[in-house]
N, C-alpha and C positions, 0 to 999 in steps of 0.2 A: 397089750402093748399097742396096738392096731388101734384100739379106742383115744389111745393118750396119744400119739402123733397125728391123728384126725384131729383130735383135738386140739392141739395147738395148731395146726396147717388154719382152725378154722375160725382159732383167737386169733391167728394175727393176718388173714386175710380182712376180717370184720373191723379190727381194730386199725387197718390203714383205710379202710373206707372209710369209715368214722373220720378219722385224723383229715384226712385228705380233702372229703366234701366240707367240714367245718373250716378250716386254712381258706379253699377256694370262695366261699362265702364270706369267711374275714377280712381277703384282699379283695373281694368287690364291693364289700358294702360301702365304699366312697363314692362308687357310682350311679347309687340310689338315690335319687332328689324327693322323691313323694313317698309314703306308706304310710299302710292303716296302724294306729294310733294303738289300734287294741291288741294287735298281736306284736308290734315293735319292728324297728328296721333290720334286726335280723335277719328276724321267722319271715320278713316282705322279701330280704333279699332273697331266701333260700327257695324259698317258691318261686319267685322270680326265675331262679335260674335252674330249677329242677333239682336240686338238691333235697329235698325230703324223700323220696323213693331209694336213692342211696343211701343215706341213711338210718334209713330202716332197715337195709338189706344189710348194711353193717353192723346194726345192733342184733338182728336176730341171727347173723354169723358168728357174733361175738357171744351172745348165748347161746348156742349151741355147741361152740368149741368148747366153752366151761362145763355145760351139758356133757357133753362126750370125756373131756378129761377127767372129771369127779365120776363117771360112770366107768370108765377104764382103769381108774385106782383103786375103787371101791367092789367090782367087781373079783369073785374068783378065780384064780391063774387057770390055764389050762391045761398047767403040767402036774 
């Protein structure tokens, strides 16, 4: 039971980072005038503003909470 409430604490920690850097990058990319062509004014804004390091930190929290919940339901009890 321990694995499955990690588990979620660390789906939905991962998944507002996610949410939250992609939103803060969607309301700034108006204030981007230039970027490189080959990665798009997104991926220009997100590095622009530091958002890729969050990002990552929320996908790899976001897998890991999945990680931990399919290993806390599929594991056996300890009763």
């Amino acid at each position: 039971m321990k694995k499955i409430v990690a588990g979620i604490g660390f789906e939905i920690t991962g998944m507002f980072m996610v949410l939250c850097s992609v939103v803060i990058t969607g309301l700034n990319i108006q204030n981007t005038t230039s970027w490189n062509t080959s990665i798009g004014r997104y991926w220009t804004t997100a590095i622009n503003m530091g958002m890729i390091p969050i990002c990552i930190i929320g996908f790899v929290l976001l897998t890991a909470g999945i990680a931990f919940s399919l290993w806390g339901i599929f594991s056996k009890s300890d009763q």
